[in-house]
C-alpha positions in Angstrom: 0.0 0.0 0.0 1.1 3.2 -1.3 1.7 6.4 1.8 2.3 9.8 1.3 3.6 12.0 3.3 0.8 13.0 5.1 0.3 9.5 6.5 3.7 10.0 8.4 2.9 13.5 9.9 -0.9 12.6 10.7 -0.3 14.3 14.3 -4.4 13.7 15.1 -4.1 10.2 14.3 -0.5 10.2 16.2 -1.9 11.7 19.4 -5.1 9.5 18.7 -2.8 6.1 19.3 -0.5 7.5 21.9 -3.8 6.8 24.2 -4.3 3.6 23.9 -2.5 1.1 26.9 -0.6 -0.5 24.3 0.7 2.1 23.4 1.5 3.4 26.4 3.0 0.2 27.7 5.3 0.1 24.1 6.7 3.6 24.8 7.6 2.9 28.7 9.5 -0.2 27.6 11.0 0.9 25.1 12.0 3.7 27.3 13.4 1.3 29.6 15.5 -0.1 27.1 17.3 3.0 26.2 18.3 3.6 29.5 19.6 0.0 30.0 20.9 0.5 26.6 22.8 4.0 27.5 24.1 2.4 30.8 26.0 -0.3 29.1 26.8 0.8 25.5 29.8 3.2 26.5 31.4 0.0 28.6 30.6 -2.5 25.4 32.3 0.2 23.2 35.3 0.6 25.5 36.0 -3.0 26.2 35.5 -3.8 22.2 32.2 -6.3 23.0 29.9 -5.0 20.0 30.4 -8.4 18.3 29.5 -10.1 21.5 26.2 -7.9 21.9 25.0 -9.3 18.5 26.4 -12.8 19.2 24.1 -12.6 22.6 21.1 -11.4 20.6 21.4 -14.2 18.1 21.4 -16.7 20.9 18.6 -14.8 22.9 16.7 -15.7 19.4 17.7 -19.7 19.7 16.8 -19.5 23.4 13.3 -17.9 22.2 12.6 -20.4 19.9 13.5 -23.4 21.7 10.9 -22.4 23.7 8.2 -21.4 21.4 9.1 -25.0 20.3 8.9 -26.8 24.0 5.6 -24.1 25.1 7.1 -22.1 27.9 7.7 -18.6 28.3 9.3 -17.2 25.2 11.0 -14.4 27.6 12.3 -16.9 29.7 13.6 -18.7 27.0 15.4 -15.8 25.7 16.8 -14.9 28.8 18.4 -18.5 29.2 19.9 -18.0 25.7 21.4 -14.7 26.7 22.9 -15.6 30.4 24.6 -19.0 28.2 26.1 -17.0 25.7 27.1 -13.6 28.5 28.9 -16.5 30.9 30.9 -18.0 27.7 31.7 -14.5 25.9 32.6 -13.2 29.8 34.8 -15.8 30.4 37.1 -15.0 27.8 37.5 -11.7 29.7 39.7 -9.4 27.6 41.4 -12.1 25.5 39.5 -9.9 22.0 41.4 -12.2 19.4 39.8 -15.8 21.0 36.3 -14.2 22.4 36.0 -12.8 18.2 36.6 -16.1 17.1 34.2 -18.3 19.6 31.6 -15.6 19.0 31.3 -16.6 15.9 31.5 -20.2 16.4 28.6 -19.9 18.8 26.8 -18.0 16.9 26.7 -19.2 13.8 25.7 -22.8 15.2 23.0 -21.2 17.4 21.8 -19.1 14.8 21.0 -22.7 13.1 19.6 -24.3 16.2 17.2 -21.7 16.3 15.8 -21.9 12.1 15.7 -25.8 13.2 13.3 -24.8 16.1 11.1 -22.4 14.1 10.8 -24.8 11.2 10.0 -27.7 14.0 7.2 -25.0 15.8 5.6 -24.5 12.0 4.8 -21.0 12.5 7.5 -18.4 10.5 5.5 -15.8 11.4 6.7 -16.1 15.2 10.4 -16.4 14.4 10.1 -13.1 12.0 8.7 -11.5 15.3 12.1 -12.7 17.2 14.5 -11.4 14.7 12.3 -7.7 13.8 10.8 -7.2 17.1 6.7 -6.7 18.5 7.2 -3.7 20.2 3.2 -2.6 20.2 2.9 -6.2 21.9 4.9 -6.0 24.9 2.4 -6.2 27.5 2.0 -5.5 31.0 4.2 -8.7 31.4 6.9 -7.8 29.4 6.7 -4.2 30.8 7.5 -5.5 34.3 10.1 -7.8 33.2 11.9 -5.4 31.8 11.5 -3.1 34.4 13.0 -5.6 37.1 15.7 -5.9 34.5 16.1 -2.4 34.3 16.5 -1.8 38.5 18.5 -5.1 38.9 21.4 -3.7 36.0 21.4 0.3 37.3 21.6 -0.9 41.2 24.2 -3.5 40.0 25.9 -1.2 37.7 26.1 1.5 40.2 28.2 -0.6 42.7 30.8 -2.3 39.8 30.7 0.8 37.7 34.2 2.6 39.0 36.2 -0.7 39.1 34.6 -1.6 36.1 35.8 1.5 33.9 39.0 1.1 35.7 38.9 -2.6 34.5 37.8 -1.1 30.7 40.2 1.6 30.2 44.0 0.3 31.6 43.2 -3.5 32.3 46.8 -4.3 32.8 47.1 -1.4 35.8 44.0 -2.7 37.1 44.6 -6.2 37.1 48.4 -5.6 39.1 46.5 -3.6 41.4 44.0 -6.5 42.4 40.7 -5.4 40.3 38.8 -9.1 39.9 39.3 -8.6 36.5 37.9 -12.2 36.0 35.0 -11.4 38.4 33.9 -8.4 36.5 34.0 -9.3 33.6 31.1 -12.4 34.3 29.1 -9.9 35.7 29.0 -7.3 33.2 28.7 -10.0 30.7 25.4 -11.5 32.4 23.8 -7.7 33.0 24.4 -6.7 29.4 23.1 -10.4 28.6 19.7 -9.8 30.1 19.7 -6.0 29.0 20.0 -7.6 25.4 17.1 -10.4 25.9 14.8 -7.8 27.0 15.6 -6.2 24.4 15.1 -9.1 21.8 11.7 -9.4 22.8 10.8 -5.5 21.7 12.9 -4.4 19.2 14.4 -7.8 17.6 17.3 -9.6 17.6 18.5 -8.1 14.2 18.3 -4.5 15.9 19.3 -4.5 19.2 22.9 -2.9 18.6 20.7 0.7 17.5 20.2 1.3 21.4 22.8 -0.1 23.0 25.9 0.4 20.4 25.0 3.3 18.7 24.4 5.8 21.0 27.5 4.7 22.8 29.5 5.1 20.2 27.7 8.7 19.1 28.7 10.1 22.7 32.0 8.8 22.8 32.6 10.8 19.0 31.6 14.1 20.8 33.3 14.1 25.0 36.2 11.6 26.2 34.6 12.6 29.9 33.1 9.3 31.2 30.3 10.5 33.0 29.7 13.2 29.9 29.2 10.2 27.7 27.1 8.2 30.3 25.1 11.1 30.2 25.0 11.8 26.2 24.3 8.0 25.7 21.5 7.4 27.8 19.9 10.7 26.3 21.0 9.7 22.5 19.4 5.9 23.2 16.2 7.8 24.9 16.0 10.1 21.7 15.7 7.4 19.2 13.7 4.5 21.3 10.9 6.9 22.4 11.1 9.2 19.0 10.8 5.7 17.0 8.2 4.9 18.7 5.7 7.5 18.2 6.9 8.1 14.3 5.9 4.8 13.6 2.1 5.5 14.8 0.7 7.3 11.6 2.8 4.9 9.3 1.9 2.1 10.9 5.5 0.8 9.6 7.7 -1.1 12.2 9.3 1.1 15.1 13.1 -0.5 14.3 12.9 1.6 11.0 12.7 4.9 12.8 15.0 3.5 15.8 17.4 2.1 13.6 17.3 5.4 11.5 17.2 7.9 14.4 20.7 6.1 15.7 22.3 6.4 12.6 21.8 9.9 11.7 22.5 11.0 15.7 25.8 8.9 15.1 26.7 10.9 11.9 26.1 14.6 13.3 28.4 13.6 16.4 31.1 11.9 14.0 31.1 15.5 12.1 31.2 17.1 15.0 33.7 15.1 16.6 35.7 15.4 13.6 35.7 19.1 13.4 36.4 19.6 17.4 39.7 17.2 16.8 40.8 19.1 14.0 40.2 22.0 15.6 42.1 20.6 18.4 45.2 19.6 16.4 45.3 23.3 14.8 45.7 24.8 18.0 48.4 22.4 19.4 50.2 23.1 15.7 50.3 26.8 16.8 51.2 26.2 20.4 53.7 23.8 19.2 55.2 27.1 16.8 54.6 29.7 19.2 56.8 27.9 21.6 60.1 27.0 19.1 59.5 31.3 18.2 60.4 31.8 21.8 62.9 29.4 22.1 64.6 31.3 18.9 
């Protein structure tokens, strides 16, 4: 079916949907999500674990369809796919070379375990649900499991978070001074891996690095400040969950088009802008630099 441009700006129809409960219950978890998303994307980027966040989502969508297949709770099912895969990938701590290479071994033959299970259930339907997301069908349910999700990582994270970043930016200071480098690394690993099955269940397997990568990586572009770009992500993952939400209304396309696309372009302005402020920066050290050898002469 054909839309025009009206059908995406259609702010009475817009406002109509935003007050309907599922609605409602879409935008607060997927509001949710970008905070658990902003929390842990700057610590993914800095320890180099994107690969691992999409390895953990492709196993949250084998854990998912085992248990479409066996008739329990699909979110359970995905959340016993994700703490598998976060215990393996944090056990190979900060070894990036071997955790790469495993990642993809595990992936790849879980990504096949789970086609096996969705052609074994009969319905393609729910598999394409796993992999894009059904964000209008969370559900009271799913809103409270990601909201216990959501306390459980910020109390969590709150208490790791300085030895952690310690842990993520000089591992081999940290480790000779006695950080449980080991220790942390589990941890983090199991937190991001039920931050990323929650998020399988709303916004899809295939999509889950737009909220927790992405805006990460667009605040670390603009501020090297770590609490600046804990800041800037959470608000840059916030932007794009609760903005993709409510754009997809009119439309009625999926929400991932518009989070997805949201990400992206907030990544690109900060790039520029992170370009320009370290050429900028480079200009002025060049003159410092020359200043200083014409008072030396």
């Amino acid at each position: 079916m054909n839309r025009s441009w009206s059908d995406f700006f259609d702010f009475a129809e817009t406002a109509d949907l935003l007050s309907y409960g599922f609605v409602q219950q879409a935008l607060l978890a997927t509001a949710l999500l970008g905070i658990l998303g902003g929390i842990l994307g700057p610590m993914v980027v800095s320890r180099q674990m994107a690969f691992a966040v999409h390895g953990t989502a492709e196993l949250t969508f084998t854990g998912a369809a085992a248990a479409l297949l066996l008739g329990i709770s699909v979110n359970l099912g995905g959340l016993i796919g994700a703490v598998i895969a976060s215990v393996i990938f944090g056990l190979l701590g900060n070894r990036v070379r071997e955790r790469d290479s495993v990642i993809g071994v595990v992936m790849a033959f879980g990504l096949g375990l789970g086609v096996l299970f969705i052609a074994l259930y009969g319905r393609t339907g729910a598999g394409f649900n796993l992999l894009t997301g059904q964000v209008v069908n969370a559900g009271a349910q799913g809103v409270g499991a990601v909201v216990v999700t959501t306390v459980v990582v910020v109390v969590v994270m709150a208490i790791i978070y300085r030895p952690l970043l310690f842990a993520s930016t000089d591992p081999r200071v940290a480790e000779a001074r006695g950080v449980p480098m080991q220790l942390l690394s589990v941890v983090f690993a199991v937190l991001l891996g039920a931050a990323v099955a929650q998020s399988v269940q709303i916004i899809g397997a295939l999509l889950v690095m737009s909220l927790i990568i992405t805006p990460a990586a667009a605040a670390m572009r603009v501020s090297s400040n770590p609490t600046t770009v804990l800041a800037l992500s959470i608000l840059f993952a916030e932007i794009a969950a609760i903005a993709g939400i409510i754009l997809s209304l009119a439309p009625g396309l999926p929400p991932s088009v518009f989070v997805t696309s949201i990400s992206f372009a907030i990544y690109m302005v900060c790039r520029v802008i992170g370009t320009r402020r370290s050429r900028n920066a480079g200009r002025r050290t060049s003159h410092a630099d020359a200043d200083r050898t014409l008072v030396k002469n």
